[in-house]
C-alpha positions in Angstrom: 35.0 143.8 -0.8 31.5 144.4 0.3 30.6 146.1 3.7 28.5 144.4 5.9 26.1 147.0 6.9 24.9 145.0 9.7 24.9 146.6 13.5 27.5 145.5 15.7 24.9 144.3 18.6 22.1 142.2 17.9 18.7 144.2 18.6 16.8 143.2 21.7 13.4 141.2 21.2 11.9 144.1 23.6 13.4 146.8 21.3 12.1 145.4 18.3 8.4 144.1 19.4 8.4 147.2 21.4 6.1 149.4 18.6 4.0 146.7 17.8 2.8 145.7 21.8 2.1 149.7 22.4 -0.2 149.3 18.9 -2.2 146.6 20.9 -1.9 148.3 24.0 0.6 146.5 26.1 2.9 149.5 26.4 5.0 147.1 29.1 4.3 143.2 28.2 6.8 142.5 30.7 5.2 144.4 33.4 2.0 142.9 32.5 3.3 139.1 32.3 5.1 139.6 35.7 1.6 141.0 36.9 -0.4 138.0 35.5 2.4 135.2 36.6 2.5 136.2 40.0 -0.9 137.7 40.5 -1.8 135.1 43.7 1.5 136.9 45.5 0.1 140.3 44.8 -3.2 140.2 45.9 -2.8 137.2 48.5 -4.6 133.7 47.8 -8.1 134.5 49.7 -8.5 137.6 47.0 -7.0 135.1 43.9 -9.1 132.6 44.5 -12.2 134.7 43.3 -10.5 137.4 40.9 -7.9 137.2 38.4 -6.3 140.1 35.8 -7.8 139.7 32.4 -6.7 143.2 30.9 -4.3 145.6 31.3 -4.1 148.4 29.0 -3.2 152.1 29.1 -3.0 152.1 32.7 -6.6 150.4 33.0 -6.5 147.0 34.9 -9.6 144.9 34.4 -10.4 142.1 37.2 -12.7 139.5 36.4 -14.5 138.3 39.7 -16.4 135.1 39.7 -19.8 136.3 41.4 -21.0 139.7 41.4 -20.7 139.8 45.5 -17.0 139.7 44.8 -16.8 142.2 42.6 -18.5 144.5 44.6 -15.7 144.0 47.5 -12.9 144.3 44.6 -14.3 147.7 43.5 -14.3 148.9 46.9 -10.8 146.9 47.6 -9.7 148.7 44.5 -7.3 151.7 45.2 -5.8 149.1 47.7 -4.8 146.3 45.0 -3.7 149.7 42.2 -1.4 150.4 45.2 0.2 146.7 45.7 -0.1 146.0 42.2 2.5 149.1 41.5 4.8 148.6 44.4 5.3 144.8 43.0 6.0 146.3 39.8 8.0 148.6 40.9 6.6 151.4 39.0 2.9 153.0 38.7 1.8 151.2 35.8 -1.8 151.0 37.0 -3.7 154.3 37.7 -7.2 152.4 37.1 -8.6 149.5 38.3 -12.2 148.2 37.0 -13.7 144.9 37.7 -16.4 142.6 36.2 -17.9 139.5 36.8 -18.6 136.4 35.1 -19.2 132.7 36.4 -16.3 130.6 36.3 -13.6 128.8 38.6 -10.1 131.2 38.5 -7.1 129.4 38.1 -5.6 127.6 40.5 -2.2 129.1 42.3 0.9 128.5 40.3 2.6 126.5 43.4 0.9 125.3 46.4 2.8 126.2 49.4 3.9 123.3 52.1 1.6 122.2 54.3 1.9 123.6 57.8 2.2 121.7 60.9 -0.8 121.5 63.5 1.8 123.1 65.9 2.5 125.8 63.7 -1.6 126.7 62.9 -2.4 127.3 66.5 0.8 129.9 66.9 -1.3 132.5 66.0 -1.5 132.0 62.1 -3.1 133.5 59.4 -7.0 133.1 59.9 -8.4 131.8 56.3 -11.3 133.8 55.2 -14.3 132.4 54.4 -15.8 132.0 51.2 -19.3 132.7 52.7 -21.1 135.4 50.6 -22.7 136.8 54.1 -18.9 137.8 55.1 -17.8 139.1 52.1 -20.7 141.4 51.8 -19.5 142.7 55.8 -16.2 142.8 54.4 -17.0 145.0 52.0 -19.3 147.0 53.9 -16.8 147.5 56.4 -14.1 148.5 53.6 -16.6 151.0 52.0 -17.5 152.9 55.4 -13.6 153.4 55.9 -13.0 154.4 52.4 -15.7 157.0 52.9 -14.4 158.0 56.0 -11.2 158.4 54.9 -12.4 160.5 51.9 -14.8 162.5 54.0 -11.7 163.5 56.4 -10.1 164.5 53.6 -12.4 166.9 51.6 -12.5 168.5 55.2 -8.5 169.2 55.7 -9.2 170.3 51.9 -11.9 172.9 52.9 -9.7 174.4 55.6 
């Protein structure tokens, strides 16, 4: 005799904890957990193994690096990881990228891949980078001269 004024379809946990994430700033907690979970795959393991996300909010991606030599070859690395990080999403979810540092060990990788073969290091592998501050600092050097390059090409086509 009573109507059951109850919706046919069950609402979605996404619809209904929608509002309250964008309150808090995570306008796409799903985009930001896949981010987060598979962060090492993004940025590669050399990069992981001295940053890691610790904020993402209105477009803003904050990167904690664990020395201050890595952080400067993040922020010049920057544009580079806004670009992978968006094409893993699969939407521009990051227009900004900002990094920090602060002592401390980033986590480790969520699975450790197999362990090559001897035969299959010397076929022309992947050379590990080096944790030596000396060669990150020429990394980033280098990385900085092209990104001015690049930008000083550009504000010339610009002026023509």
């Amino acid at each position: 005799m009573t109507s059951d004024s109850r919706p046919a379809d069950p609402a979605s946990l996404k619809g209904l904890l929608g509002g309250a994430a964008a309150r808090f700033g995570l306008d796409d907690a799903l985009s930001t957990g896949t981010l987060w979970r598979r962060w090492h795959d993004v940025v590669g393991p050399d990069l992981a193994a001295h940053a890691e996300p610790t904020s993402l909010r209105a477009g803003v991606l904050r990167l904690r690096a664990d020395s201050p030599v890595w952080a400067h070859e993040i922020g010049y690395l920057a544009e580079d990881i806004k670009r992978r990080v968006n094409e893993h999403l699969g939407q521009a979810i990051v227009t900004e990228v900002r990094v920090w540092s602060a002592p401390g060990e980033t986590p480790p990788p969520p699975a450790a891949p197999a362990p090559r073969r001897a035969s299959e290091a010397s076929e022309g592998g992947a050379e590990k980078v080096p944790d030596d501050p000396l060669k990150a600092l020429d990394r980033a050097r280098s990385a900085w001269l092209a990104r001015r390059e690049q930008r000083r090409l550009r504000e010339a086509r610009e002026r023509r």
